[in-house]
C-alpha positions in Angstrom: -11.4 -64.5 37.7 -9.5 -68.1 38.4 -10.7 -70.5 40.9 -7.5 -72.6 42.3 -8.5 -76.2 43.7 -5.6 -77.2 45.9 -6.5 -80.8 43.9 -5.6 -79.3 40.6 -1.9 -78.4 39.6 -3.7 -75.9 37.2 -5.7 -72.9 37.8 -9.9 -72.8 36.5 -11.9 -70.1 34.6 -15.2 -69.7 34.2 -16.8 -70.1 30.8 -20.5 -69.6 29.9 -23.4 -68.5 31.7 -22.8 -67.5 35.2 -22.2 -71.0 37.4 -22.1 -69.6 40.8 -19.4 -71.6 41.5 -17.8 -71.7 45.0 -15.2 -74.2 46.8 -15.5 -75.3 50.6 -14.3 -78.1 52.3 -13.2 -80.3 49.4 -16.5 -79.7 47.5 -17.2 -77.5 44.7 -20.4 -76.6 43.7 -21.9 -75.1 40.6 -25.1 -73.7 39.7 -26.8 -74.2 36.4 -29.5 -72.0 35.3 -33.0 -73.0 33.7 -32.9 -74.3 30.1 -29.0 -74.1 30.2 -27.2 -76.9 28.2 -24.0 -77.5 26.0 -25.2 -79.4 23.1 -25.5 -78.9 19.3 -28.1 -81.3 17.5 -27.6 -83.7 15.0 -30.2 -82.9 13.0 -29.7 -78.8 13.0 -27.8 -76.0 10.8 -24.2 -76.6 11.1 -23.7 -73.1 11.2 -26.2 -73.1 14.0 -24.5 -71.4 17.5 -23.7 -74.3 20.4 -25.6 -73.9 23.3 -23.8 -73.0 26.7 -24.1 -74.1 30.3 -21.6 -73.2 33.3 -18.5 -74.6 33.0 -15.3 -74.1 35.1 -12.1 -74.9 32.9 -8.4 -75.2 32.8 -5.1 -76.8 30.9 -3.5 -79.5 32.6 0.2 -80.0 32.0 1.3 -81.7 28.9 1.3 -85.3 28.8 -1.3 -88.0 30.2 -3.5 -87.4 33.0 -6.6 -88.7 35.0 -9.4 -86.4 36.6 -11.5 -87.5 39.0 -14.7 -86.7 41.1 -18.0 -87.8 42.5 -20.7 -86.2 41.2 -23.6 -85.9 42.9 -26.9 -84.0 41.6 -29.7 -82.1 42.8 -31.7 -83.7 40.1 -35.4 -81.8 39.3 -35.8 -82.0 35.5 -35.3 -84.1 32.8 -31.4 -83.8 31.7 -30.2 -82.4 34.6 -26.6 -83.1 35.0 -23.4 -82.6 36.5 -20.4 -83.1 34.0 -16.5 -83.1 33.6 -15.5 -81.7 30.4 -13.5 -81.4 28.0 -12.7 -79.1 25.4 -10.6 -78.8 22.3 -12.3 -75.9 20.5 -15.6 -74.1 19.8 -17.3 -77.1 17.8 -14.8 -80.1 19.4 -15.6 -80.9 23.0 -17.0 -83.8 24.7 -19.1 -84.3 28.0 -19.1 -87.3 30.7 -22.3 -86.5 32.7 -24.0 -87.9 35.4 -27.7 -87.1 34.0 -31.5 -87.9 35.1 -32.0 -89.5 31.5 -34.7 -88.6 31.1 -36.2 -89.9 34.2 -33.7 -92.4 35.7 -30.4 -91.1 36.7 -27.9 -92.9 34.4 -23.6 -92.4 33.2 -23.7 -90.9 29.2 -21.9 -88.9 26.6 -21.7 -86.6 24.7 -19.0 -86.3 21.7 -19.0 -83.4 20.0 -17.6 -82.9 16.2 -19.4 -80.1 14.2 -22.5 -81.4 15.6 -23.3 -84.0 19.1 -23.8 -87.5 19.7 -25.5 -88.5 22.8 -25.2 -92.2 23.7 -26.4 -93.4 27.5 -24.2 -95.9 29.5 -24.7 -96.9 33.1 -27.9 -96.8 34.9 -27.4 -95.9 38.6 -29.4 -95.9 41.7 -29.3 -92.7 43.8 -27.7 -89.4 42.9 -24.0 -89.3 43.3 -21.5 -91.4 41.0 -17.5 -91.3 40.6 -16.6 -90.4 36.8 -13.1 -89.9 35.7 -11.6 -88.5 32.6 -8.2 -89.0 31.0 -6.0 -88.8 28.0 -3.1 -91.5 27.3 -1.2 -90.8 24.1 -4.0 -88.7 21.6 -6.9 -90.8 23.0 -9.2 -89.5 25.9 -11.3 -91.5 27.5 -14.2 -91.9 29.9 -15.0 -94.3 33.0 -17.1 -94.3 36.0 -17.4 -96.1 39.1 -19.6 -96.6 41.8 -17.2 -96.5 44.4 -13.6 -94.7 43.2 -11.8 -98.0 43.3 -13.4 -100.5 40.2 -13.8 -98.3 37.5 -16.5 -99.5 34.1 -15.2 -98.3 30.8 -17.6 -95.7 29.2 -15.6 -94.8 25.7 -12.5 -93.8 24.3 -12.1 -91.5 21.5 -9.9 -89.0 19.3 -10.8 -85.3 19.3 -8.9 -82.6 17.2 -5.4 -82.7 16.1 -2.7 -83.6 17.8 -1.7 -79.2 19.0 -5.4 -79.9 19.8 -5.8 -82.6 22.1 -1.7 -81.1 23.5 -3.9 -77.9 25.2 -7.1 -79.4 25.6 -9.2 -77.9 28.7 -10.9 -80.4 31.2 -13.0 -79.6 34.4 -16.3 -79.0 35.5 -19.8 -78.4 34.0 -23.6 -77.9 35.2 -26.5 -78.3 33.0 -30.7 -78.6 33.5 -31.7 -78.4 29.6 -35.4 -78.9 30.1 -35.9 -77.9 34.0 -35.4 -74.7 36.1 -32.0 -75.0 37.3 -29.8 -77.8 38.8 -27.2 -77.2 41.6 -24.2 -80.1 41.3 -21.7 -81.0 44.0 -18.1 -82.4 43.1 -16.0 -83.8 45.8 -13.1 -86.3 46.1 -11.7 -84.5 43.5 -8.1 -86.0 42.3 -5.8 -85.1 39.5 -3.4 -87.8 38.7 -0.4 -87.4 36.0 -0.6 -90.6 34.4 -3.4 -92.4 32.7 -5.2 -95.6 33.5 -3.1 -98.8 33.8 -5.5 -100.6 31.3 -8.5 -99.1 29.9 -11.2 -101.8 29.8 -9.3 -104.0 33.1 -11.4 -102.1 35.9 -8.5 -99.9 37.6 
């Protein structure tokens, strides 16, 4: 199965658990089910398996790119989140979520090498934010913005090799690690085949 997003100049697949994922309208909208998360702990056995949430991938073309959206969450549970992604292989992928953390909706990330980190960024008020996610060169990095126009620097950061970070996958994910379920809506979806002018300047 392939989803095509007439946004995207590459086609999706589903990864994970089952996302329900549809497309209407400019919106797409993905499921997560209860407990579901991508995350591997710090603290655990490194040959421990990852955990797995709904995600809806693809390979952009070569070269540097933004990706776009507004996020916006049915929030019910501690952690629930709606995420553009990124991955690089089985134990090298990174998160940009929009997540109730753990009881205030708030911009983090997640880096993962082997095992996670998991640092918090921007508190926000309500439950819909723009986040963006981009590679320049063999750097990725993360921003989001309250309106789509002035964009806050989150992080930037290396992942895998340079084949590695060449094919990386990018789109969508949904998680709700402690609650029931979480249903996330992305709209104003963009793909743009350049990266940011200037990384910490705000465009």
């Amino acid at each position: 199965m392939t989803v095509d997003l007439p946004e995207l100049p590459f086609e999706l697949r589903p990864l994970g658990p089952e996302g329900e994922w549809t497309y209407r309208d400019g919106v797409l909208t993905g499921r997560a089910g209860a407990r579901q998360d991508r995350f591997v702990p710090p603290g655990g056995d490194a040959l421990e398996p990852a955990a797995d949430a709904p995600r809806l991938l693809g390979a952009p073309p070569q070269g540097d790119f933004q990706l776009i959206a507004r996020v916006k969450v049915g929030f019910a549970a501690a952690f629930d989140a709606g995420v553009l992604y990124l991955h690089v292989g089985e134990r090298e992928w990174a998160k940009l979520c929009l997540e109730l953390s753990p009881d205030r909706p708030t911009v983090c990330t997640v880096v993962t090498r082997g095992h996670s980190d998991d640092v918090n960024s921007t508190v926000v008020e309500g439950d819909s934010f723009w986040l963006r996610l981009s590679r320049t060169g063999r750097a990725f990095a993360f921003h989001s913005s309250a309106d789509g126009e002035k964009w806050t620097f989150v992080r930037t950061f290396a992942l895998g090799d340079v084949e590695a970070t060449a094919a990386a996958s990018v789109g969508f994910m949904v998680q709700s690690p402690t609650g029931g379920g979480c249903e996330v809506a992305f709209d104003r979806i963009t793909f743009r085949p350049e990266g940011p002018a200037d990384l910490r300047g705000g465009v």
